[in-house]
Phi, psi and omega in degrees: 000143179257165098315085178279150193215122152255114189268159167212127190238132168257082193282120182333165160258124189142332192299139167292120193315320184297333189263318183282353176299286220310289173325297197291317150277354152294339156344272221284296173352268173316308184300307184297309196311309194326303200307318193274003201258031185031046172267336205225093178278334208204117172242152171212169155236149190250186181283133197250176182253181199281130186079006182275154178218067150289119193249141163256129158228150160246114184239129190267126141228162167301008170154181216277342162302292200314329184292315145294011152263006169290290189307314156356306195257356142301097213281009137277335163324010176249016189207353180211138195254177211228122147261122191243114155265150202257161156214131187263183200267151204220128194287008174274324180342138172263355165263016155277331183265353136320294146268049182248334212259329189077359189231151208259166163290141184311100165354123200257168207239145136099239172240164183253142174232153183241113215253171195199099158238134172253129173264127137218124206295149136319137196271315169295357158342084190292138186288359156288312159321291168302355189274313215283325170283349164314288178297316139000297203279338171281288218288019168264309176259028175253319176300333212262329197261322174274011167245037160079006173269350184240106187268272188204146210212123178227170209265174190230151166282137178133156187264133179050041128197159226212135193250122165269140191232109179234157160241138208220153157302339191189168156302290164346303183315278186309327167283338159322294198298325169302295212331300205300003195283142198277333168260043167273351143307330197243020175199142197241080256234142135249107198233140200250112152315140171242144149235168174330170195208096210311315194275018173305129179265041150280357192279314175249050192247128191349000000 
C-alpha cells in the first residue's frame, strides 16, 4: 500500500549546525537504503516559509504498522512529526496501465505538481450522464499519462477524492491541463507546486 506523508521537523533551540549537518546526512543515507528496500518512492519539497522545514514522501508499506516503522527507523523522525494519508488504487493510475500497455510514458518535461481533487456529482445528475463523463475522464487520463503529464493518480479516503502527481511547463500549463478534465465542472482542486528533494530517489535512478 502507498502512502503520502507530510514530514514537518521542528529543529530544537539551541541545536547546533554541527549536530543538524550530522542528523540531516545520516537522514538523506537511511533515505537511499529505504529507497533500495522499495519503502521510500518519491521525496519532493512544497512551497515553504522562511525557516520552514517540510518535506512531502510516497512511501510503499504492507499497512499502516509496517509504515510506522519506516517512518520511524528515520534519524529525523526525532524532531519531527508526520501526517499520513493512506492511498488506495485508482482505476485511473497511470501505472496500472502501464503495466497493462506494456509501454512506458515519454519522459516528462517541466515541473512536478501535486494536486487533491474532490468530485461532487449534482443530486439532478442523470446517471447516463455521470457513467459517460466517468468515462471521458479515463480517456483524458489515459491521453494525458502517454503524453507525459499524468504520472499518478491514487484514491484519498473520503467520498470522491483523490490525489495526483503531474508534470507541467508551468503553472499556467497545469491549470490548462485540469481546465481539460471532463470532470472538471463537479471538482474542486488543490493544487500544490513541488521542487526536488536532494534525497528523492527518482534523482538517482538509473
Amino acid at each position: 500500500m502507498e502512502y503520502l506523508v507530510t514530514m514537518t521537523t521542528h529543529v530544537p533551540d539551541g541545536t547546533s549546525e554541527e549536530a543538524i549537518g550530522d542528523i540531516r546526512a545520516r537522514e538523506a543515507a537511511h533515505s537511499g537504503e529505504l529507497a533500495t528496500q522499495g519503502h521510500l518512492l518519491r521525496l519532493w519539497r512544497p512551497p515553504l516559509q522562511p525557516g520552514e522545514w517540510r518535506t512531502l514522501g510516497l512511501f510503499a508499506a504492507d499497512d499502516s504498522v509496517g509504515l510506522e516503522e519506516v517512518l520511524a527507523s528515520m534519524p529525523l523522525r526525532v524532531w519531527r512529526t508526520d501526517e499520513v494519508a493512506p492511498l488506495s488504487p485508482h482505476p485511473n493510475d497511470p501505472a496500472g496501465q502501464t503495466e497493462r500497455s506494456g509501454t512506458p510514458p515519454p519522459e516528462p518535461e517541466g515541473r512536478e505538481f501535486l494536486t487533491t481533487f474532490t468530485v461532487a456529482v449534482p443530486a439532478d445528475a442523470a446517471p447516463q450522464n455521470v457513467d459517460a463523463t466517468t468515462q471521458c475522464e479515463a480517456d483524458r487520463a489515459w491521453e494525458l499519462a502517454g503524453q507525459g503529464y499524468l504520472e499518478r493518480l491514487g484514491s484519498l479516503p473520503g467520498q470522491g477524492r483523490a490525489l495526483g502527481l503531474w508534470q507541467a511547463p508551468d503553472s499556467a500549463g497545469m491549470n490548462a491541463i485540469l481546465a481539460s478534465l471532463p470532470l472538471s465542472p463537479w471538482m474542486s482542486v488543490q493544487t500544490t507546486p513541488l521542487t526536488p528533494h536532494p534525497s528523492d530517489p527518482a534523482l538517482t535512478r538509473g
